[in-house]
C-alpha positions in Angstrom: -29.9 -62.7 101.7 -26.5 -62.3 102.3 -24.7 -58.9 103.8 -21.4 -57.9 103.4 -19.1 -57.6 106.0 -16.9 -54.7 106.6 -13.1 -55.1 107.0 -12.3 -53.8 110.5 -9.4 -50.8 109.6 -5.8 -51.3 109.4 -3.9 -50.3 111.9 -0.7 -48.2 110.2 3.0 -49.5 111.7 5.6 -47.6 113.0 8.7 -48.7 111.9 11.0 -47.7 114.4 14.2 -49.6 113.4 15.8 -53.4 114.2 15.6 -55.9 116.7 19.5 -57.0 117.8 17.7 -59.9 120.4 14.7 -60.7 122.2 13.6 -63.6 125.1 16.0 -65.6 126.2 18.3 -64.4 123.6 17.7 -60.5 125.3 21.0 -61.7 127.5 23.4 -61.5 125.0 26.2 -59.3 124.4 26.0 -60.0 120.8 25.0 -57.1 118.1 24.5 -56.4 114.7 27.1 -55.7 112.4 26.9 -51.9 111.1 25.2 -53.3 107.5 23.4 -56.0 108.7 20.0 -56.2 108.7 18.4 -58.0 111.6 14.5 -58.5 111.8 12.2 -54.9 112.1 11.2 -53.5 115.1 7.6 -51.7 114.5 4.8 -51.6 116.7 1.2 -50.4 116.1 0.4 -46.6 115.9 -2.5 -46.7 118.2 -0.1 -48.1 121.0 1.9 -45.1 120.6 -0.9 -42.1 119.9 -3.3 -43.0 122.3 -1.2 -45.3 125.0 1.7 -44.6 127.8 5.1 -44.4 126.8 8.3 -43.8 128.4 11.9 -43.1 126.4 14.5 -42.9 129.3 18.2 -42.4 128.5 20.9 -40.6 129.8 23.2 -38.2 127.3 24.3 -39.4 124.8 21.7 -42.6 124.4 20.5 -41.2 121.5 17.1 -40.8 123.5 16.4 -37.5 121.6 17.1 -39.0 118.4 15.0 -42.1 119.4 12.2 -39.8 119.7 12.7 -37.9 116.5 12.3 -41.0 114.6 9.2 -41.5 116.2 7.9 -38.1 115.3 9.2 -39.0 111.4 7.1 -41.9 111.8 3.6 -40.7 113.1 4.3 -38.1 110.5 4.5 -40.5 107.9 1.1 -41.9 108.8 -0.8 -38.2 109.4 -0.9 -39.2 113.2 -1.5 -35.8 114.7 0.7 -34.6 117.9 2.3 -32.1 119.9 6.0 -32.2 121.0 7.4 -29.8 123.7 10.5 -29.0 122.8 12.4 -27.7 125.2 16.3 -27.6 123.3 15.0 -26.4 120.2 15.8 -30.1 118.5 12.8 -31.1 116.4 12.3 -28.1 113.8 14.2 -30.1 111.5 11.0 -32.5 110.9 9.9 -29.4 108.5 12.6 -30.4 106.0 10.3 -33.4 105.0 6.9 -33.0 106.6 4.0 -31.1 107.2 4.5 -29.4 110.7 3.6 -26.1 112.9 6.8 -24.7 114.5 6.3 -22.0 117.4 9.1 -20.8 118.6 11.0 -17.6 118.1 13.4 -18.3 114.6 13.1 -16.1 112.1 11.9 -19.3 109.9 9.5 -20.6 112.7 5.5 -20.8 111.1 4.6 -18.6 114.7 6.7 -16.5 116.9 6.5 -16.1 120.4 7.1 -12.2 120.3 3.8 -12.1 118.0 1.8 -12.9 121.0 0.6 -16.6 119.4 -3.1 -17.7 120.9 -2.3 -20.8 122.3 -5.9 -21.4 122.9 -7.0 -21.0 119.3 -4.2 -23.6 118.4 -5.2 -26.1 120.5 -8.5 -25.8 119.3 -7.0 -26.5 115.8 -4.2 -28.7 116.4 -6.8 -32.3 116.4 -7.4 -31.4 112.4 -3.4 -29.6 111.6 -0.4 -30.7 111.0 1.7 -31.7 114.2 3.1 -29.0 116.2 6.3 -28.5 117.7 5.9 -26.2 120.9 10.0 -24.8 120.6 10.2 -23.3 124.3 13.8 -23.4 124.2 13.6 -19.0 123.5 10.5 -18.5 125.2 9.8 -16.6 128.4 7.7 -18.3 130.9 7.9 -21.4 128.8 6.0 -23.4 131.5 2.9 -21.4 131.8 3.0 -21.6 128.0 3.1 -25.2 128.1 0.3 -25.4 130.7 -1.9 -23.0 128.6 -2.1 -25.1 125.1 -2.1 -28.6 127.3 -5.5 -27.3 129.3 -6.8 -25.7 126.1 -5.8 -29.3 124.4 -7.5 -31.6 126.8 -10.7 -29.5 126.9 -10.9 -29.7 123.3 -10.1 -33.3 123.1 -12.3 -34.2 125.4 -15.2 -32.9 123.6 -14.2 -34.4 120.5 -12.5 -37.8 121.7 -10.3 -38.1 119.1 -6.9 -39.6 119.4 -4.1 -37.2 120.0 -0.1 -37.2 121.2 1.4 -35.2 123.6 5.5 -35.8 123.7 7.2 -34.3 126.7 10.6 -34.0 126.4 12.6 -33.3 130.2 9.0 -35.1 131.7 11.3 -34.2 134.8 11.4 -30.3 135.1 7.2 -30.2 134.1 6.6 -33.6 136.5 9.2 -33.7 139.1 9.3 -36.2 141.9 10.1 -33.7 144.4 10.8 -30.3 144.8 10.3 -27.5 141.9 7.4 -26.2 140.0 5.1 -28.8 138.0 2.8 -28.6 136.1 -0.8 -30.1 137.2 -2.2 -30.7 133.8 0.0 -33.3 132.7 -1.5 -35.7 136.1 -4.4 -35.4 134.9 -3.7 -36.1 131.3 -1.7 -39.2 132.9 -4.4 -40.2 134.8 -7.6 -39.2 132.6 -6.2 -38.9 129.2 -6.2 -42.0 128.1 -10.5 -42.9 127.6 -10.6 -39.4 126.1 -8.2 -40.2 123.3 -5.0 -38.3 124.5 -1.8 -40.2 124.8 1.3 -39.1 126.5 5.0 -39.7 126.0 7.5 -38.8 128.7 11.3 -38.5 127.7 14.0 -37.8 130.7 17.3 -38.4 131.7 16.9 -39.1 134.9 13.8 -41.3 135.9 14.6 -41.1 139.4 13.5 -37.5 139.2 10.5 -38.3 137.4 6.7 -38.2 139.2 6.5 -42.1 140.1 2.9 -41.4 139.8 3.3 -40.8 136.1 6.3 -42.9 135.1 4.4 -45.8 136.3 1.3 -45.8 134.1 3.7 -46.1 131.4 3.1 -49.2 130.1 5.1 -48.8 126.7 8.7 -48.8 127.2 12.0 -47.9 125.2 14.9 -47.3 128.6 18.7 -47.0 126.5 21.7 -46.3 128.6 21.8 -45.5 132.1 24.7 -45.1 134.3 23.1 -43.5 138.0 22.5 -46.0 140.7 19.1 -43.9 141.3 18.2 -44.2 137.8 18.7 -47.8 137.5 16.8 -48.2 140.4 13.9 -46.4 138.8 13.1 -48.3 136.1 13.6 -51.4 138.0 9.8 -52.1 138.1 9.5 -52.4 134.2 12.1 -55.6 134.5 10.8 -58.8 135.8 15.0 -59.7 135.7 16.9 -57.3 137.6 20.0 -58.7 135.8 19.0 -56.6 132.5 19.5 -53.8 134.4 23.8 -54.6 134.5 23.2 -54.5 130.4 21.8 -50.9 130.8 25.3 -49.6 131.6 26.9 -51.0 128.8 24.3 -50.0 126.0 25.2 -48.0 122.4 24.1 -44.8 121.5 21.0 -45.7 119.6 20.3 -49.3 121.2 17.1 -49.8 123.5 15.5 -52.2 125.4 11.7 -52.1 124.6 9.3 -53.3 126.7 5.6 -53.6 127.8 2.7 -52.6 125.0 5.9 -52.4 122.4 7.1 -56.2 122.8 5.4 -59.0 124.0 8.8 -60.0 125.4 11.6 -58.0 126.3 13.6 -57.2 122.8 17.2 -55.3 123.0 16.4 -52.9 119.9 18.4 -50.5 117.7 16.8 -47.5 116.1 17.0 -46.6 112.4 19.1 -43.6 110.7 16.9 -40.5 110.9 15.6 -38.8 107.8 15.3 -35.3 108.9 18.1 -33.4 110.4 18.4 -33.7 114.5 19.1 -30.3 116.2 20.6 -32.2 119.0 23.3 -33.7 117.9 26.3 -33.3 119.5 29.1 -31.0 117.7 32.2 -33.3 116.2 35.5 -32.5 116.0 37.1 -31.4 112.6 40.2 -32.2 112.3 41.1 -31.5 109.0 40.6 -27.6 109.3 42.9 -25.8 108.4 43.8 -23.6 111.5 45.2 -19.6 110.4 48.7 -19.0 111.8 49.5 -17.7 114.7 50.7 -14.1 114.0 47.1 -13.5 112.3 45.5 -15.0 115.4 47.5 -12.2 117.9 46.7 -9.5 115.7 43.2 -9.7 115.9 43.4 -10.4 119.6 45.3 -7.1 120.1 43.0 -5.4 117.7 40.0 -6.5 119.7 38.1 -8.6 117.3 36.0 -11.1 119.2 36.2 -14.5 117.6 32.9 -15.1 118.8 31.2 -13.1 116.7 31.9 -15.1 113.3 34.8 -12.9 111.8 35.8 -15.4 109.3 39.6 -15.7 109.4 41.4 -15.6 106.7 43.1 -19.2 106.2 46.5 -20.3 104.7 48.4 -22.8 104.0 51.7 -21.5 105.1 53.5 -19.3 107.2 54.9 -17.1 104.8 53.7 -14.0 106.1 54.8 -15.3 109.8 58.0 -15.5 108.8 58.7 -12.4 106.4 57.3 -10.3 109.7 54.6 -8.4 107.3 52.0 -6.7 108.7 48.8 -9.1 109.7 45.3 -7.4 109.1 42.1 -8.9 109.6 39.8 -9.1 106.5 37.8 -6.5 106.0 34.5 -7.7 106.0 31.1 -6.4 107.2 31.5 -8.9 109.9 34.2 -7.6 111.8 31.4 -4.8 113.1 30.2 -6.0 116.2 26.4 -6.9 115.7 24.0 -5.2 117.9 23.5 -6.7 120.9 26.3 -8.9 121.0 29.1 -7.4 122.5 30.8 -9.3 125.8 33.8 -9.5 127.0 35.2 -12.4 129.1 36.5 -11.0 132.3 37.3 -12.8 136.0 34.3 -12.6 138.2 34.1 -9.5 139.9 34.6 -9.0 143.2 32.0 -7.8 146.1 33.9 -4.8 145.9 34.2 -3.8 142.5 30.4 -4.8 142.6 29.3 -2.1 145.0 31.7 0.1 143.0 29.3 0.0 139.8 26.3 0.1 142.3 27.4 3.9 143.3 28.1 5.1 139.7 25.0 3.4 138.4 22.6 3.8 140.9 20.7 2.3 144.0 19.1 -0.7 141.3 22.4 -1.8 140.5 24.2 -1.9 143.8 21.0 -4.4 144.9 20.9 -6.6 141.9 24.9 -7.2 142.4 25.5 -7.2 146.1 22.8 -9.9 145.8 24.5 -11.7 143.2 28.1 -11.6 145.3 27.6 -10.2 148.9 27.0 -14.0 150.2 30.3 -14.9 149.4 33.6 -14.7 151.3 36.6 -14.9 148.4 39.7 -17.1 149.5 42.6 -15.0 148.7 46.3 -15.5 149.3 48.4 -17.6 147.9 46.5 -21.2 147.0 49.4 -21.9 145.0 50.6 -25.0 147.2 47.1 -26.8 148.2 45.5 -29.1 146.8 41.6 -28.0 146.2 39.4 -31.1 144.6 36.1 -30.2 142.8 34.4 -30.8 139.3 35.6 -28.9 136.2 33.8 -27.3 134.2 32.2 -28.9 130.9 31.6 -25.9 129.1 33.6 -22.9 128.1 33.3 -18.9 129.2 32.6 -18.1 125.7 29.4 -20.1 125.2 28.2 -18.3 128.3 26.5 -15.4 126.7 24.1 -18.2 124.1 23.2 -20.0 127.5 21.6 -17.2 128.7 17.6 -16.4 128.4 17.7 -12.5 127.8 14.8 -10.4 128.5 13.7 -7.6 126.7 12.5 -4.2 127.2 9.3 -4.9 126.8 7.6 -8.4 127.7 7.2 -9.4 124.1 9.6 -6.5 122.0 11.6 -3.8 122.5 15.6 -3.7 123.0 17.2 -7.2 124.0 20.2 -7.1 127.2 23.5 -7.3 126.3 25.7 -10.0 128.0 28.7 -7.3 129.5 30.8 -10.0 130.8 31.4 -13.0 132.4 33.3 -15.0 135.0 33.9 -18.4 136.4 33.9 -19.3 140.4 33.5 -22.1 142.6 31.0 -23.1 144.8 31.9 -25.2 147.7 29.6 -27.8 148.2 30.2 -30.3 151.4 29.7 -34.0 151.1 28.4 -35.8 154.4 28.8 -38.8 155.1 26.4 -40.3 157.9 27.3 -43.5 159.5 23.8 -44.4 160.4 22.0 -48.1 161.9 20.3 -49.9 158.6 18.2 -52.7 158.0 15.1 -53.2 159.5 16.5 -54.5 162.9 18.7 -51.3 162.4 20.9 -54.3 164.1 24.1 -53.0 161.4 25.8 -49.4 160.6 26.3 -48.6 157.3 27.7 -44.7 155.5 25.1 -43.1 153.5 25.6 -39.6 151.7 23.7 -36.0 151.2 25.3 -33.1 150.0 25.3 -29.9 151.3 25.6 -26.1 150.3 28.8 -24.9 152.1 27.7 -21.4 151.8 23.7 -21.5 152.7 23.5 -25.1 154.1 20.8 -25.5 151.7 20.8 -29.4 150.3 22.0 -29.7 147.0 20.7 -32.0 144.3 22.6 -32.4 140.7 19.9 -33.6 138.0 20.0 -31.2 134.8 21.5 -28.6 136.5 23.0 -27.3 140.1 19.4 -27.1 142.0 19.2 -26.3 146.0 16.0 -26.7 147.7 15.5 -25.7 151.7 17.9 -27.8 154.3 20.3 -28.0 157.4 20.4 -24.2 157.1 18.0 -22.9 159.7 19.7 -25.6 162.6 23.0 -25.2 162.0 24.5 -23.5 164.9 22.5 -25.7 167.4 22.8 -28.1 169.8 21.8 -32.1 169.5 19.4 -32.0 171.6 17.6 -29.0 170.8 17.4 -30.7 167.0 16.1 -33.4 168.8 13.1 -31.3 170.9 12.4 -29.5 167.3 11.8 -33.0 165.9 9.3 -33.9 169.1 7.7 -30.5 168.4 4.6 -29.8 166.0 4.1 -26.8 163.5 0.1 -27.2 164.3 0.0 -28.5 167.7 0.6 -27.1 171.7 3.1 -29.5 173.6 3.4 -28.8 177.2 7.6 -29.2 178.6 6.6 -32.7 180.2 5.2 -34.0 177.3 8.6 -32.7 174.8 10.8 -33.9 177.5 9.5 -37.6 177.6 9.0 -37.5 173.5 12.8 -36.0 173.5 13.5 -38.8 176.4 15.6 -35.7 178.5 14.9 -34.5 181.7 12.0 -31.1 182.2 15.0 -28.9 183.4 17.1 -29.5 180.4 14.4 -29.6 178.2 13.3 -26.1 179.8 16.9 -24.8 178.6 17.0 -25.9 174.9 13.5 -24.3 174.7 14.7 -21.6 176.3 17.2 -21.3 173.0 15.1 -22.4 170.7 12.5 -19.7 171.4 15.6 -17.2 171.6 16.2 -18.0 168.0 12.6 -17.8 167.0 12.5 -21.5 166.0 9.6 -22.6 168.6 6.8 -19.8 170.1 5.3 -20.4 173.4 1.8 -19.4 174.9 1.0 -19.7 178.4 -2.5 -22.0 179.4 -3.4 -21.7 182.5 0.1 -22.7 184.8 1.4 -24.3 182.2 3.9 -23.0 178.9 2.8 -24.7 175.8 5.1 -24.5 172.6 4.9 -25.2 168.9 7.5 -25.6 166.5 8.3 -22.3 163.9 10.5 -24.5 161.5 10.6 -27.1 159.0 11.9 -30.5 159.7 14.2 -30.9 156.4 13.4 -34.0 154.8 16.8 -35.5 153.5 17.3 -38.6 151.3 20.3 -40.1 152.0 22.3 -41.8 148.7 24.2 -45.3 149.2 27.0 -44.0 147.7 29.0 -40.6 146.8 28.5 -39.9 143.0 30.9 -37.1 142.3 34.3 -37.7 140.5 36.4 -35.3 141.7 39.5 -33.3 139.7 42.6 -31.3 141.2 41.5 -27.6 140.6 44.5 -24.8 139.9 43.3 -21.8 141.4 45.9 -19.8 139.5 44.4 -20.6 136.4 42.1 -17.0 137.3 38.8 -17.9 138.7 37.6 -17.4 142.6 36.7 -20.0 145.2 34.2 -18.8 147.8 35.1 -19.9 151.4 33.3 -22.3 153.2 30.8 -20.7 155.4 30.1 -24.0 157.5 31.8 -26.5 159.7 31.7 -30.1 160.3 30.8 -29.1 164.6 28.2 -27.8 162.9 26.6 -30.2 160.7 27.5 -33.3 163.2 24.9 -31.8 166.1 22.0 -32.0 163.1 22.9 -35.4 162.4 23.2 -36.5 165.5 19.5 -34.6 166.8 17.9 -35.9 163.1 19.0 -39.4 163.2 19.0 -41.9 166.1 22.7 -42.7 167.2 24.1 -41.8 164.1 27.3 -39.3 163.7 29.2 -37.7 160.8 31.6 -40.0 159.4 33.2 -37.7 156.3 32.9 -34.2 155.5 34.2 -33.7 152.2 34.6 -30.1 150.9 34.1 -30.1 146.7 34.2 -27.2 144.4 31.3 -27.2 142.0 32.3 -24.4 138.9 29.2 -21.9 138.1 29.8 -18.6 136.0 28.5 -15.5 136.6 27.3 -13.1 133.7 26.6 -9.7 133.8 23.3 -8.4 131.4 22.5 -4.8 131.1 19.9 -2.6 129.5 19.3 0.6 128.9 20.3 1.7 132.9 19.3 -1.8 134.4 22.1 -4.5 135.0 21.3 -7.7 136.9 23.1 -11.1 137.3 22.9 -14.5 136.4 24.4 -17.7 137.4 25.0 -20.5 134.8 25.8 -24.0 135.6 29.2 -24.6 134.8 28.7 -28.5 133.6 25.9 -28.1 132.5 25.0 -24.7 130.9 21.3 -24.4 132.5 20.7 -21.3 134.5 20.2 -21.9 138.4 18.1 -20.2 140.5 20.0 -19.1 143.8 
């Protein structure tokens, strides 16, 4: 008696776009012609739902894109899924599929403000549509995030059942070092996998990635990268560091793929999307027709904020110009400034003018803006004749106020700030240069770089934003050799003076004085055991990673052009005794003052105000 067999299940394809080479071939600087069709590039849905997968790009790699194609795709084949959205980018999937979208539109399936159970969803979302976690409006988007994912991996480890999670910005929820992450997504790394869970990371900047995490990826798609650091970080998925040069000089749009996605490296270009991307970057129009320039001051003197999407009336002439007729705006319901959205662009204001507003509105608002200002010194006089290098600013005053998370009245309702005005300064920023001993004899010098906060001396690192974490700012002011003995020194360990000044290789008497300063300063305590002074250190050592190689293109700034530079509040004396304490016969070999632009914006509401600063290049608010 015969028995029929069962065909094992077919595994549904992604089809993600073309291959441009592969293999040996992979070296080549040749690509497809805009309508020609090369062979596919698909790969098996269970690699993707249940596996490891990295998409790493900088701007403009089309990594966003990438990923929204990938989402069209497991939507296609009812592959359910999660994507945290930080930008707001994916809602467009809804135009052609089946898809939850929580966020706070007015056409989003659940709102944010209507308190959304986040645990009820994830106990829903193995057997619903995908869902697209928009967190780009949402307060407290992290804890958000961390919520659903613990709810999620409970639920689908009951159930093991296969399930995505895409993380877009993998580096502000996973960071390498330094800011807030979020433990659920180790474990879902780590754990995930046997329960049915895969994960897909999507950065910018690998380097800033968990290592941890990025290196259980074993699927693959890396575009363009440009940073030394990030080059250098996806090194280990390259058994030929000489693909990494071709990384530079990548299309938007073009990929290598790697690991579980190609059984050999292939160079890869994705296909067109079918839904519309809310990432896209805005194009010029240059066949607008632009309204002249008599309309364009009459509304200025009249008031009426462009901003605000008064539609001006265009023509095709300058009749009106010329004849020297009266120029009024349309009248149109727009014209009315919509609640909430008044601003007005306005220099920063000075520490001054700050506490100025404090004493009419109260002891709140004097705190919230002598915070905001009071650590700066402004340069004044005139600037008019030196030349001031620093990084302009890549986005414009008047997109300030969108930038901005507003809070509300209430946590979840209730009146929204207004955005009263805003202003651009610069922030100096110092880069050192350390000429240090390399190599592992340390038998040559070589100039490695940090960079520095020129007003707190906090160290400054430039991934999605300005960020500054804690540095040189609690030793500058000292002497080499008392950086040295704070080195020697433990934070949970008694050292007696003979044992620092042997460590510290000084003699007992001097190393009696610098301890004698140290403790002055509160950097070291001391107890007394029996006839001899024990001490402990009060301080953190800062640990600082030195780059091979500055990064920063630098512009000549105008000052006249009506923003404010804050003064440098720290000296290259100062900074040259750390070195020379933190590193073994090492010394500072450049100190170069930059500029970085950041704008500060004013929000009130009701009889609060408080202030924000906004990256100038990069639009992402930073916390000071």
């Amino acid at each position: 008696m015969s028995t029929l067999s069962v065909p094992p299940p077919v595994v549904p394809k992604l089809n993600l776009g073309a291959i441009l080479s592969k293999g040996i071939d992979v070296y080549s600087s040749s690509f497809l012609d805009e309508n020609e069709e090369g062979e596919p590039f698909s790969t098996n849905a269970d690699i993707i739902a249940t596996g490891r997968t990295c998409v790493i790009g900088s701007s403009g790699s089309g990594k966003s894109y990438t990923v929204g194609v990938i989402c069209e795709e497991l939507c296609k084949n009812k592959i359910p899924f999660v994507i945290i959205d930080i930008e707001g980018e994916y809602s467009g999937l809804k135009e052609k599929y089946e898809a939850i979208w929580v966020g706070e539109d007015e056409k989003s399936d659940l709102r944010w403000s209507k308190n959304v159970e986040l645990n009820l969803l994830a106990g829903y979302a193995p057997d619903c549509p995908p869902i697209i976690l928009d967190v780009s409006e949402a307060s407290r988007p992290k804890e958000k995030v961390s919520q659903f994912l613990i709810a999620l991996y409970k639920e689908i480890s009951e159930r093991r059942t296969p399930y995505l999670v895409i993380l877009e910005e993998a580096d502000r929820f996973s960071p390498q070092t330094g800011g807030e992450r979020l433990p659920i997504f180790d474990e879902i790394a780590r754990r995930g996998r046997k329960r049915g869970l895969g994960l897909m990371l999507c950065t910018q900047r690998p380097s800033l990635v968990d290592k941890n995490i990025l290196s259980q990826c074993s699927n693959q798609l890396i575009g363009k990268l440009v940073i030394r650091n990030d080059l250098n970080s996806v090194a280990q998925f390259f058994s030929d560091r000489s693909i990494l040069n071709q990384l530079t000089a990548l299309k938007s749009g073009e990929f290598f793929a790697l690991g579980g996605l190609a059984t050999e490296p292939e160079k890869v270009k994705i296909r067109t999307r079918e839904t519309r991307h809310g990432g896209i970057t805005p194009q010029l129009n240059l066949t607008a027709v632009q309204p002249p320039v008599g309309k364009i001051l009459a509304l200025i003197q009249s008031g009426t904020p462009s901003s605000l999407g008064v539609q001006l009336e265009q023509t095709t002439d300058f009749e009106t110009e010329d004849k020297g007729s009266e120029v009024k705006p349309p009248i149109s319901a727009e014209i009315i400034p919509a609640p909430g959205k008044k601003y007005q662009i306005e220099p920063v204001t000075t520490a001054q003018e700050i506490s100025k507003l404090g004493e009419e509105g109260g002891e709140k608002q004097r705190s919230d803006a002598t915070d905001a200002m009071n650590e700066f010194d402004w340069i004044s006089g005139d600037r008019k004749t030196d030349r001031i290098l620093g990084l302009a600013p890549m986005i414009e005053s008047e997109t300030v106020p969108k930038l901005v998370k507003l809070e509300r009245s209430y946590k979840l309702f209730g009146q929204r700030e207004n955005v009263m005005q805003v202003g651009l300064a610069f922030r100096p920023l110092v880069e050192v240069g350390v000429r240090i001993r390399a190599g592992v004899l340390k038998k040559k010098f070589e100039t490695k770089y940090f960079f520095v906060d020129g007003v707190s001396g906090k160290l400054v690192e430039s991934a999605d934003r300005l960020m500054f974490r804690s540095g040189i700012e609690r030793l500058l002011g000292l002497q080499e050799g008392q950086v040295t003995i704070l080195k020697v020194l433990q934070p949970d360990r008694d050292l007696t003076v003979i044992e620092i000044a042997s460590a510290a290789k000084g003699t007992e008497d001097e190393t009696r004085r610098l301890l004698k300063g140290l403790e002055s300063k509160r950097l070291v305590r001391s107890t007394r055991r029996g006839r001899n002074n024990m001490y402990r250190r009060l301080v953190d050592i800062p640990r600082i990673d030195l780059g091979v190689e500055p990064l920063l293109k630098l512009n000549e700034l105008n000052p006249t052009d009506g923003f404010k530079l804050a003064k440098l509040k720290i000296n290259e004396d100062q900074v040259r005794e750390v070195v020379k304490g933190l590193w073994n016969d090492a010394d500072v070999e450049s100190f170069k003052q930059i500029y970085y632009p950041v704008y500060l914006a004013e929000l009130s509401l009701n009889e609060r105000k408080r202030y924000v600063w906004i990256d100038g290049r990069t639009g992402k608010e930073i916390e000071m």
